[in-house]
C-alpha positions in Angstrom: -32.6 -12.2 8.4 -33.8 -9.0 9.6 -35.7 -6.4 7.5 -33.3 -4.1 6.1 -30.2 -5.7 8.3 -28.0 -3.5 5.2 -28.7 -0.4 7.2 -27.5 -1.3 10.4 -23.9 -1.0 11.7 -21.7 -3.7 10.4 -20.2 -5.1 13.9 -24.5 -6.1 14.7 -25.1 -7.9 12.0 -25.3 -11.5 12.1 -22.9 -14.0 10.4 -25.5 -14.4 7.5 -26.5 -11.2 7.3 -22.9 -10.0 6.6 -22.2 -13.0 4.0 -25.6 -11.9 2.3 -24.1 -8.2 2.1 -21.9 -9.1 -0.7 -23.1 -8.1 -4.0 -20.9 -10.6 -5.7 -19.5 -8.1 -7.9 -15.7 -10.5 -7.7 -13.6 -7.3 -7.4 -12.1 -8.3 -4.5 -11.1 -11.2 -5.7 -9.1 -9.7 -8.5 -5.0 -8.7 -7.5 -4.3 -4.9 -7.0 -1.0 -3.2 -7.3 -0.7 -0.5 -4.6 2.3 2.6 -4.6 4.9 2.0 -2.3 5.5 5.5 -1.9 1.6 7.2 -2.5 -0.4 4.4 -1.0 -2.3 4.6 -4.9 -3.9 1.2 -5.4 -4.5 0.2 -8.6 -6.8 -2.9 -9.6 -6.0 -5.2 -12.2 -8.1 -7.9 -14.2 -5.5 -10.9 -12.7 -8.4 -13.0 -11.0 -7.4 -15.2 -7.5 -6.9 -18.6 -8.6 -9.9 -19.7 -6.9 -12.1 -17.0 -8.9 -14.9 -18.3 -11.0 -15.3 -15.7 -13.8 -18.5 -16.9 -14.4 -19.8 -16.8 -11.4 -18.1 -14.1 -10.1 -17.5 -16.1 -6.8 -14.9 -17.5 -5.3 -14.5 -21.5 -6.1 -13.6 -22.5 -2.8 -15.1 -20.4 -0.6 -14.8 -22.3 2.9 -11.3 -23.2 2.7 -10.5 -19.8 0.8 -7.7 -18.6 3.9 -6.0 -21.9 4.0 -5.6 -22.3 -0.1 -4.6 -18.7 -0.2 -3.0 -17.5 3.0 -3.0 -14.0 1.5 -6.8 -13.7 0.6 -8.2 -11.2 3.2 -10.4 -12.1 5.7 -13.5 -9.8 5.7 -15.0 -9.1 9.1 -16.5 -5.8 11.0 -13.5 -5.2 13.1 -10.8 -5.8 9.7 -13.1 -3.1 7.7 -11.2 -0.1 8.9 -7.7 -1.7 7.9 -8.7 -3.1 4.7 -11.2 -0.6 3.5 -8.9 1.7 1.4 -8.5 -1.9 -0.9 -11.6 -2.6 -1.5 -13.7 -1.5 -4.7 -15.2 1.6 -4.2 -18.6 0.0 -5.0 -17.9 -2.6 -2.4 -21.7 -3.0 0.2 -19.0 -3.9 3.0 -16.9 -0.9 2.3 -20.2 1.7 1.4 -21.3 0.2 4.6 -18.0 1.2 6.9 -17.7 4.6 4.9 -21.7 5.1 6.6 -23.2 5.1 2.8 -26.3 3.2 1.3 -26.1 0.4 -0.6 -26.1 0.9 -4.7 -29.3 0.5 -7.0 -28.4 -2.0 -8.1 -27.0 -4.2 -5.4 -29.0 -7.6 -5.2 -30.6 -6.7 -1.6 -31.7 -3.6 -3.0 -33.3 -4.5 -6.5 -34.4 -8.3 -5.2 -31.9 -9.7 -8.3 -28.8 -11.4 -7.9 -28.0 -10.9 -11.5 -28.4 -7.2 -11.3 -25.2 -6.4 -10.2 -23.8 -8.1 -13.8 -26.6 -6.7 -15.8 -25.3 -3.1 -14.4 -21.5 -3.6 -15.4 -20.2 -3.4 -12.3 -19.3 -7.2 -11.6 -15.6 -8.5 -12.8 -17.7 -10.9 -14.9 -15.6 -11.8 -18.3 -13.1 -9.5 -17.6 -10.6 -11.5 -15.8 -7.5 -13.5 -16.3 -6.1 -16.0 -13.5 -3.2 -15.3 -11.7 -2.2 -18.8 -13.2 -2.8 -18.4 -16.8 0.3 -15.9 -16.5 3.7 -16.6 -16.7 6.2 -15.6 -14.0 7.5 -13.0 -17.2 4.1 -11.6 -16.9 3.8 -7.7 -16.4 1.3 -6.9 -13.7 1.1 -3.3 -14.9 0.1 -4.4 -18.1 -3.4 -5.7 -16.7 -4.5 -2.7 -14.8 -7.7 -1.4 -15.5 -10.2 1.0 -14.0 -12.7 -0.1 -11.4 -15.7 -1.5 -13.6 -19.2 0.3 -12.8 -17.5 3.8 -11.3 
């Protein structure tokens, strides 16, 4: 990869460089609730079923799309669709927004654990989407972006 490839525009980076642009934090992997009327989106701890809490990855990476038809689909030319979703502390969405990369994202502090050991990751906060009953109140799970 090249030096620094984080500071370049999104759409010239390289299939690996944009995979290694994600600080694993899991928030987008965890289900929002978004206003019908104000366009508000709201995050919840309800984890993807493929989420690994642990890890804060997704379990099934490569066949992510086909498991879960409604997982998005993260490339330079979705970004300015999708953006307004994704965490505010998201490297893809500082990226499209034209802002550096955080502190403590891995690229920037050489540790891939350091997005955990800064509380911003969905680490050991989250509940899967099947754990809950269909009874199961969504707004009862909402909680505020972890690390903002």
């Amino acid at each position: 990869m090249r030096p620094r490839f984080w500071e370049l525009p999104l759409d010239r980076l390289t299939p690996r460089e944009w995979e290694a642009l994600c600080d694993g934090c899991g928030k987008c992997c965890l289900n929002k609730l978004e206003d019908e009327d104000s366009g508000e989106v709201a995050l919840t701890r309800i984890a993807c079923r493929l989420f690994d809490d642990a890890s804060c990855r997704c379990g099934n990476y490569a066949e992510r799309k086909r498991l879960v038809p409604e997982c998005i689909f993260l490339t330079p030319a979705t970004m300015a669709e999708v953006a307004y979703f994704m965490p505010t502390t998201c490297a893809y969405r500082l990226r499209h927004e034209g802002k550096p990369l955080k502190h403590w994202h891995p690229l920037i502090s050489g540790d891939s654990g350091s997005v955990h050991a800064a509380g911003v990751s969905a680490q050991g906060i989250t509940v899967s989407e099947i754990a809950l009953g269909e009874d199961a109140d969504w707004e009862d799970y909402v909680i505020e972006e972890p690390g903002t």
